[in-house]
ZAMILO-642180 format. One record per atom (N, C-alpha, C): residue number from 1; atom name; z, x negated, y negated. Coordinates in pm, 1 decimal. Atoms other than C-alpha are relative to their C-alpha. Layout:
NUM, CA, Z, X, Y;
...
***
This chain:
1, N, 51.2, -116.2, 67.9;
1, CA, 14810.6, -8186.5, -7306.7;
1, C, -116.5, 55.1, 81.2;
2, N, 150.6, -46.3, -103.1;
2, CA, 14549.2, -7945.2, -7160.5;
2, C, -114.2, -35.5, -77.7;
3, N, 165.4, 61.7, 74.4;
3, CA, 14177.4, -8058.7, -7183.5;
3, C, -56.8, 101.1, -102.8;
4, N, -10.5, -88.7, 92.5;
4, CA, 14133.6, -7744.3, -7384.9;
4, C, 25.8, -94.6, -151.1;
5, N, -37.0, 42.4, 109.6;
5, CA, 14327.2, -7865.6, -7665.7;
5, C, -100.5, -215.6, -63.8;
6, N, 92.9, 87.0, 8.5;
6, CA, 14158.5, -8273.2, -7656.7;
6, C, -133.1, 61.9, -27.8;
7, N, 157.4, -47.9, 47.5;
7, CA, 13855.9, -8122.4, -7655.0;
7, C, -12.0, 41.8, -81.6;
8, N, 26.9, -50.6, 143.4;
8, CA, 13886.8, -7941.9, -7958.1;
8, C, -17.5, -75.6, -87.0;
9, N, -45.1, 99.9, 110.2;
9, CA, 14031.2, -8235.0, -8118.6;
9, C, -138.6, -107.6, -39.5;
10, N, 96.9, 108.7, -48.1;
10, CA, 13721.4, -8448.5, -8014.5;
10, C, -143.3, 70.1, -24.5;
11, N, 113.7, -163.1, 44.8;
11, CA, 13470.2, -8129.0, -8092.2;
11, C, -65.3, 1.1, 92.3;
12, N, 76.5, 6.8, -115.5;
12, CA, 13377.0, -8149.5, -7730.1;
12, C, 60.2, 154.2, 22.5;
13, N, 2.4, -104.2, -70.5;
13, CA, 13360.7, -7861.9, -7488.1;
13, C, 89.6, -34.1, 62.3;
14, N, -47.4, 10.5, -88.0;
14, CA, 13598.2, -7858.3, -7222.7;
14, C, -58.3, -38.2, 113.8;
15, N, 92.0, 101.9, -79.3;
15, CA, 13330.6, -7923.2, -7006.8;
15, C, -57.2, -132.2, -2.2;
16, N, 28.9, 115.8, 3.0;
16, CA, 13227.6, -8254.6, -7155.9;
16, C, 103.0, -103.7, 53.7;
17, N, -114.6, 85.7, -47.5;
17, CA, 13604.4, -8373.1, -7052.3;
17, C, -49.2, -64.1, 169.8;
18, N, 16.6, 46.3, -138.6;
18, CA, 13489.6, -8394.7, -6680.7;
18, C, -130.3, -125.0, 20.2;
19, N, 67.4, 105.4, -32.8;
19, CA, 13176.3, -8622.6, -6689.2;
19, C, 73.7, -114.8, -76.0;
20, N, -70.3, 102.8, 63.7;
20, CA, 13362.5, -8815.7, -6952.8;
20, C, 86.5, -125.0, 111.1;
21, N, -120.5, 39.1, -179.4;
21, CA, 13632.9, -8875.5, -6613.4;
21, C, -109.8, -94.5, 20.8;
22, N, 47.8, 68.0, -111.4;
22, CA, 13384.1, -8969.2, -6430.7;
22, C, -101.6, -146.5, -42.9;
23, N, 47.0, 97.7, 129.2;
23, CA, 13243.6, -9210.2, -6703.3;
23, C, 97.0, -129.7, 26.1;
24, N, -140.4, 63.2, -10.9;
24, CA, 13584.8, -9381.3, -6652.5;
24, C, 20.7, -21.0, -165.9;
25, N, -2.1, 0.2, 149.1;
25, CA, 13604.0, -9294.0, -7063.0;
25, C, 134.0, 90.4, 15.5;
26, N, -167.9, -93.7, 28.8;
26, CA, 13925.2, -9060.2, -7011.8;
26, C, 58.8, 34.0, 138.3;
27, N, -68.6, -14.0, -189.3;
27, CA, 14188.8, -8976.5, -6719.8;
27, C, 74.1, 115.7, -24.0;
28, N, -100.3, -102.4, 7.0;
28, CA, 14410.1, -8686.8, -6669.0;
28, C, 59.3, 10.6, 127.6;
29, N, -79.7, 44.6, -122.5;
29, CA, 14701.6, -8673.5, -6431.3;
29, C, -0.6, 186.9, 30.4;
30, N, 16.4, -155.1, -85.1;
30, CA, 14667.8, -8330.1, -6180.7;
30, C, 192.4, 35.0, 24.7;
31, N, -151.3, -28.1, -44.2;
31, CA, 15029.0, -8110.2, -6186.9;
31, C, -65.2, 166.0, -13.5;
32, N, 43.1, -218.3, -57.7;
32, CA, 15024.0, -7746.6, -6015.6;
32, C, -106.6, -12.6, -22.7;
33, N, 154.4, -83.6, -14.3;
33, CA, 14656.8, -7766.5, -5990.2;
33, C, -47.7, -4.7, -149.1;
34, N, 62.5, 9.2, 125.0;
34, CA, 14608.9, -7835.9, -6326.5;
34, C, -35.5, -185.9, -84.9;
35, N, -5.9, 85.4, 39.1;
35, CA, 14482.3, -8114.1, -6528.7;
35, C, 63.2, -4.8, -121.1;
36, N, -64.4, 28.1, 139.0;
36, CA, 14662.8, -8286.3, -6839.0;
36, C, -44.5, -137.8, -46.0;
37, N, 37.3, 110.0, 85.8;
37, CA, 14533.1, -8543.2, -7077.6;
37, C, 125.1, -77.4, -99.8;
38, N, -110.9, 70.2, 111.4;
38, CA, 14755.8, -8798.6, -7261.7;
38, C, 18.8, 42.9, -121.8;
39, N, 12.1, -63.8, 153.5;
39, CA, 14900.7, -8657.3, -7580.6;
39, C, -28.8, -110.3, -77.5;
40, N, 53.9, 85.6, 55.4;
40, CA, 14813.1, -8984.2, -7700.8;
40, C, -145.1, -21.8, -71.4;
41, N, 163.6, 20.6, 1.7;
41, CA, 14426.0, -8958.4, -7705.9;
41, C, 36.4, 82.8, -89.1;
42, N, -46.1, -99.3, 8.8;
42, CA, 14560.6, -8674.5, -7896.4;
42, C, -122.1, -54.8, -128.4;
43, N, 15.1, 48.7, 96.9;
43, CA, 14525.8, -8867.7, -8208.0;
43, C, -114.3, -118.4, -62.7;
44, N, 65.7, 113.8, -20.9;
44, CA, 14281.3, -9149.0, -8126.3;
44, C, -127.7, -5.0, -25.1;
45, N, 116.0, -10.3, -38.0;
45, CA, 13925.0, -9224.1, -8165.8;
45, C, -42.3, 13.5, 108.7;
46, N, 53.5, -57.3, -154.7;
46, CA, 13730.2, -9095.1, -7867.8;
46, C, -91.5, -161.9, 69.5;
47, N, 28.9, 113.9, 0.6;
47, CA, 13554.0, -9444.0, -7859.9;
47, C, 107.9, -90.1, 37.9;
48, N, -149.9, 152.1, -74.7;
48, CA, 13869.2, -9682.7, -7858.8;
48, C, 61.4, 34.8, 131.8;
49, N, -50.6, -23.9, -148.5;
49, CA, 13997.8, -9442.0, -7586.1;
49, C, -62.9, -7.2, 100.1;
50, N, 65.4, 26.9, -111.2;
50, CA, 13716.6, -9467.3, -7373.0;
50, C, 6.0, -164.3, 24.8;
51, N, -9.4, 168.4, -58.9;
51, CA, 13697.5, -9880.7, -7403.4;
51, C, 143.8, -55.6, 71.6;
52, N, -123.2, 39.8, -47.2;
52, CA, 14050.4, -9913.7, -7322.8;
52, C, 16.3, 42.8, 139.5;
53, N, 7.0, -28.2, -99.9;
53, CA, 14000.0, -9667.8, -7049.1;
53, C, -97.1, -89.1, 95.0;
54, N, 92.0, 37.7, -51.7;
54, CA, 13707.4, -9815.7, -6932.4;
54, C, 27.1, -161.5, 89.4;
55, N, -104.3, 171.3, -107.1;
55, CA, 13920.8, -10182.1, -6893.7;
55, C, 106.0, 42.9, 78.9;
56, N, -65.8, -64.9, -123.3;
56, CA, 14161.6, -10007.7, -6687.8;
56, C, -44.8, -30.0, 123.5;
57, N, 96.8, -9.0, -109.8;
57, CA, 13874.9, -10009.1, -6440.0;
57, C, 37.7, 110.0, 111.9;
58, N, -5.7, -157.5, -97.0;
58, CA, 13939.3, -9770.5, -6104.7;
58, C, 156.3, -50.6, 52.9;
59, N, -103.4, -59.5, -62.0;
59, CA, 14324.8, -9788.0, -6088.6;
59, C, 19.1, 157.6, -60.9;
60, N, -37.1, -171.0, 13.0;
60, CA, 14477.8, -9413.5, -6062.4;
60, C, 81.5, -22.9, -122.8;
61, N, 17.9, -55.0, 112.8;
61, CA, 14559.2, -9208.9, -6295.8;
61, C, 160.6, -48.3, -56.4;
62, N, -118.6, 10.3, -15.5;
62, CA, 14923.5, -9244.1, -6259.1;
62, C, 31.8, -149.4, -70.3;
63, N, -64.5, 178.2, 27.4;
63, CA, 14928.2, -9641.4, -6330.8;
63, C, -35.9, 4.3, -139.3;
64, N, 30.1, 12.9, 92.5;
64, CA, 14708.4, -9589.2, -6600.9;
64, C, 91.1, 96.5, -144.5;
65, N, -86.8, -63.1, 76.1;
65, CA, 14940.0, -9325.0, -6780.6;
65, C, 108.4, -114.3, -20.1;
66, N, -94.6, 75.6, -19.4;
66, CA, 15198.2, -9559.0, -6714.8;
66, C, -25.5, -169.5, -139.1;
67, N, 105.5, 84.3, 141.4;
67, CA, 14929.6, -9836.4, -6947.0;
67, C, 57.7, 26.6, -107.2;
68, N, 7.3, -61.9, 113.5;
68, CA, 14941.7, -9606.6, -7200.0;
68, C, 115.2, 39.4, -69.9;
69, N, -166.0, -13.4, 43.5;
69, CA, 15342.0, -9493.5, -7231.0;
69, C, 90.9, -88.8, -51.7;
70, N, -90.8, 82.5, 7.6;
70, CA, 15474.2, -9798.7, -7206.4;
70, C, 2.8, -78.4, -117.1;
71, N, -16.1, 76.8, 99.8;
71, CA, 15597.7, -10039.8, -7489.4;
71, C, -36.3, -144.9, 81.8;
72, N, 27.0, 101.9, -86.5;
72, CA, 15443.7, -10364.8, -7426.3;
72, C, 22.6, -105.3, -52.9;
73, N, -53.3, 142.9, 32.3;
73, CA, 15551.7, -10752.7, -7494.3;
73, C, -136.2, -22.0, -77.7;
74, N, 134.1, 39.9, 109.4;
74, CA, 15202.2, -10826.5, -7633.0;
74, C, -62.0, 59.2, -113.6;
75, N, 49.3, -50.2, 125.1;
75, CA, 15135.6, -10551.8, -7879.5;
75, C, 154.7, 27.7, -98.8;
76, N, -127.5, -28.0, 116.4;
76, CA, 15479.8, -10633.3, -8068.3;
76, C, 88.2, 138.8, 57.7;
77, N, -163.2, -111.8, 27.6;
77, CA, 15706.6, -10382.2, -7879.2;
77, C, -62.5, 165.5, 0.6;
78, N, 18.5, -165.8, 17.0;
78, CA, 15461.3, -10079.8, -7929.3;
78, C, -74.4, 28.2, 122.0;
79, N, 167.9, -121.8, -184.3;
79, CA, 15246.1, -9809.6, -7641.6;
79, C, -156.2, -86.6, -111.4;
80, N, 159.6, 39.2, 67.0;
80, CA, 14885.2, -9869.7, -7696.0;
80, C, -38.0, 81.0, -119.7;
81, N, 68.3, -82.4, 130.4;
81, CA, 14855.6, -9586.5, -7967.9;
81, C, 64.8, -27.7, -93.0;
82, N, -50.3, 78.4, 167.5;
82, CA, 15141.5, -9756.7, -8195.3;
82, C, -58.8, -59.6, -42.3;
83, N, 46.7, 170.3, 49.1;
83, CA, 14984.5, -10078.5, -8197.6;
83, C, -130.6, 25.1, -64.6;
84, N, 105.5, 8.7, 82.1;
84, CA, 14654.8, -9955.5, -8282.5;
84, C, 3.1, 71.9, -133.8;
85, N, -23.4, -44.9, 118.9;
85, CA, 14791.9, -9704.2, -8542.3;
85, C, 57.1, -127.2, -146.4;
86, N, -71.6, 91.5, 90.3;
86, CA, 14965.4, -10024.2, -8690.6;
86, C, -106.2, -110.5, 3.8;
87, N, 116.8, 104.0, 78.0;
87, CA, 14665.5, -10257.0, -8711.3;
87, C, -40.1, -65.6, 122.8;
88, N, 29.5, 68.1, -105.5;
88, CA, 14642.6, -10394.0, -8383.5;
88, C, -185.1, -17.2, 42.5;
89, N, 133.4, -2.2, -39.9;
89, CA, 14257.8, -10478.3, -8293.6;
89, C, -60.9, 65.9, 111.0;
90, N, 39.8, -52.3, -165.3;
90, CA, 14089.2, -10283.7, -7980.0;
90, C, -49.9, -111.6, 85.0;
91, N, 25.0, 94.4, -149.8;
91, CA, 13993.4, -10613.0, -7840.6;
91, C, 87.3, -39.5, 75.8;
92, N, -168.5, 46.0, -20.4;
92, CA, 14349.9, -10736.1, -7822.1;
92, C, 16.8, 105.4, 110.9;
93, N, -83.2, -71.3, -63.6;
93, CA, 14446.9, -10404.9, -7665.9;
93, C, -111.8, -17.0, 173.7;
94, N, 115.9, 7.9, -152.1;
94, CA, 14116.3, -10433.2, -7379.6;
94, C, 30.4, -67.5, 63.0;
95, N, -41.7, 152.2, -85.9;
95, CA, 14196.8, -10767.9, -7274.6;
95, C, 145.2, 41.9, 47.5;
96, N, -95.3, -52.4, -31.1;
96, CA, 14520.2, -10618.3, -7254.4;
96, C, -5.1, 61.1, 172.4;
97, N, 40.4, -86.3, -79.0;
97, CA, 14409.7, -10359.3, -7040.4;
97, C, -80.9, -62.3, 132.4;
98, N, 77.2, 48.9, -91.8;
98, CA, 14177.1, -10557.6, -6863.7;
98, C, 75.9, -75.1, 139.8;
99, N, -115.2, 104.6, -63.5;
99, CA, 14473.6, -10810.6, -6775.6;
99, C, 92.5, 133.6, 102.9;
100, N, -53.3, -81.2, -115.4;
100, CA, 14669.2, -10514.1, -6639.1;
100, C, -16.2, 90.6, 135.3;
101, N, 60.7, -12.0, -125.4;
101, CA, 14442.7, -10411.7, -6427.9;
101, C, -0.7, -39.6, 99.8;
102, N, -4.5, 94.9, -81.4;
102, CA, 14398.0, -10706.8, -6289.5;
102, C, 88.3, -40.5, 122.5;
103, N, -97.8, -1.1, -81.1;
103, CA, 14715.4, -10757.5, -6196.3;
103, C, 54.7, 96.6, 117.7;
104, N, -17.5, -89.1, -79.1;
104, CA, 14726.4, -10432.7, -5988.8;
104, C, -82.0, -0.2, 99.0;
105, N, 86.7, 52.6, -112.6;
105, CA, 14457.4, -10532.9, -5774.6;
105, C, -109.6, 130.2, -56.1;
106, N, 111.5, -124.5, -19.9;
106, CA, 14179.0, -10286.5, -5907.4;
106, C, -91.8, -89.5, -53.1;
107, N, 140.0, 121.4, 87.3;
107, CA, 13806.7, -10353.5, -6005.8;
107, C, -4.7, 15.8, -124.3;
108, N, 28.9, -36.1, 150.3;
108, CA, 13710.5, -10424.0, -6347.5;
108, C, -34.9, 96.6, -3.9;
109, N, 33.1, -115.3, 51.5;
109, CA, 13628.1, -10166.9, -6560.2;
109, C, -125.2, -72.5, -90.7;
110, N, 115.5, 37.3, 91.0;
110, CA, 13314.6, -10174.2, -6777.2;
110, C, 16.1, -40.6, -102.9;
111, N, -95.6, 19.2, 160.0;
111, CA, 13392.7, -10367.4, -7101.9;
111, C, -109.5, 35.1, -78.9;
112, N, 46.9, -62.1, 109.4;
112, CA, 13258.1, -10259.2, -7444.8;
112, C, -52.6, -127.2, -58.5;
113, N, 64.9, 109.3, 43.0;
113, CA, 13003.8, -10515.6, -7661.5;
113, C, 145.8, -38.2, -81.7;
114, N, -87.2, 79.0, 87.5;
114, CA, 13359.5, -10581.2, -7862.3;
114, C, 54.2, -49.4, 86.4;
115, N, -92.1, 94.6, -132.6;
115, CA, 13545.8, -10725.2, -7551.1;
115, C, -73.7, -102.4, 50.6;
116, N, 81.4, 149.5, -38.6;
116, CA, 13260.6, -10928.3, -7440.2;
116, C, -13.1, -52.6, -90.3;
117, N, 51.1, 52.5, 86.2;
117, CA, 13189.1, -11055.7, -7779.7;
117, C, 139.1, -125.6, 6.5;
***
């Protein structure tokens, strides 16, 4: 979705989307020169999406969409926005996140006082 629309949803500016980026709190994948945000975040707290982003750590944008689409063996079968719509915990999904990172060879990401706790 365009940052336009997130941003509304989130009662940010369109301009707050870009330091957010660079925050490593949100990602958007570049097509024709344009950016697009997950229709996922669509729906999400702006908080859970940044910690999840944030365990990602600095792989691209591309892998991390890829995070976020997919149905996964550990959250029962659902993407990251079923599982948390269905009860799933945000630490569960970080460590998640954290773990898939990992495995891609990137650096951590900054975790949230609920992931370290």
């Amino acid at each position: 979705m365009p940052g336009e629309q997130l941003a509304q949803a989130w009662g940010l500016t369109r301009q707050a989307l870009a330091p957010a980026a660079d925050r490593g709190e949100v990602f958007a994948v570049k097509v024709v020169n344009r950016l697009y945000y997950p229709q996922a975040f669509l729906g999400m707290d702006r908080e859970a999406v940044a910690a999840i982003c944030r365990a990602l750590g600095d792989l691209g944008a591309s892998e991390k969409l890829v995070f976020w689409l997919r149905e996964h063996g550990a959250l029962a079968g659902k993407s990251v926005a079923a599982a948390l719509e269905a009860g799933t915990g945000l630490t569960k999904v970080e460590r998640l996140a954290a773990a898939w990172a990992r495995e891609r060879g990137a650096s951590p990401g900054t975790r949230s006082a609920a992931a370290a706790a």
